[in-house]
N, C-alpha and C positions, 0 to 999 in steps of 0.2 A: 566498547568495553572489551570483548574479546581479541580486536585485533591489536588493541594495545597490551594487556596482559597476555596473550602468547606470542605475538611477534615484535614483543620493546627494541630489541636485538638487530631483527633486521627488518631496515626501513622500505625494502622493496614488496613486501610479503604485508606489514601492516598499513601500507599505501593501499596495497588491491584491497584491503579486506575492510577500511576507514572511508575510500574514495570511490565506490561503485558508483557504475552508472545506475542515473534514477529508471524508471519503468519509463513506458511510454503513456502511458496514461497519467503519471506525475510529469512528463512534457508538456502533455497537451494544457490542461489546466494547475498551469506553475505551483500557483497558492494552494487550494483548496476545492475541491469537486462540492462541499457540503451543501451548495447551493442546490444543485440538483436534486436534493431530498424534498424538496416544494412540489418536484415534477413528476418523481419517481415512489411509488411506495412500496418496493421489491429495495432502496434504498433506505426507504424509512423504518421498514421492517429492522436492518439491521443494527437501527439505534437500541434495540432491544438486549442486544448482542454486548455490544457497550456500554450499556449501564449494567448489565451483569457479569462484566468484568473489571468495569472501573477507568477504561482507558477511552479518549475521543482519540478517533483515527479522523486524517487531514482529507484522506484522499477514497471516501466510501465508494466507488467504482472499481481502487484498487481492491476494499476489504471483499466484497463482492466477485470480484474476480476470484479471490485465495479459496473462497465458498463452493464454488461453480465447477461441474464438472468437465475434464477437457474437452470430453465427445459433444459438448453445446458447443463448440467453435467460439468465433467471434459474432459481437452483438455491438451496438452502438454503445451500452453501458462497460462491458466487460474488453471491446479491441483488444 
């Protein structure tokens, strides 16, 4: 929505901003990470999160990550 309402104009500018690369953790598991909320309850915790905003996120390792503080580095959930 934004890269189209402010760069309709020029198509180099609303390409970067329509066409990003996905994360690496939307690499790893193409679809969907949701499965791993069976395994994980630091994952299932955050479905809390989500129904008190009204939105389901595809890829809960990524929302988890956006949560996490830098200085925790990488984790198997978070890479």
């Amino acid at each position: 929505m934004f890269g189209n309402t402010l760069f309709d104009d020029d198509s180099n500018l609303r390409n970067t901003w329509t066409n990003y690369p996905k994360h690496p953790l939307q690499i790893e598991v193409p679809g969907s990470d949701r499965d791993w909320l069976k395994t994980h309850s630091i994952l299932r915790d955050l479905t809390k999160f989500e129904e008190s905003i009204g939105i389901e996120f595809t890829h809960m390792r990524l929302l988890s990550r956006a949560f996490s503080d830098r200085s925790l580095g990488y984790t198997d959930l978070s890479r």
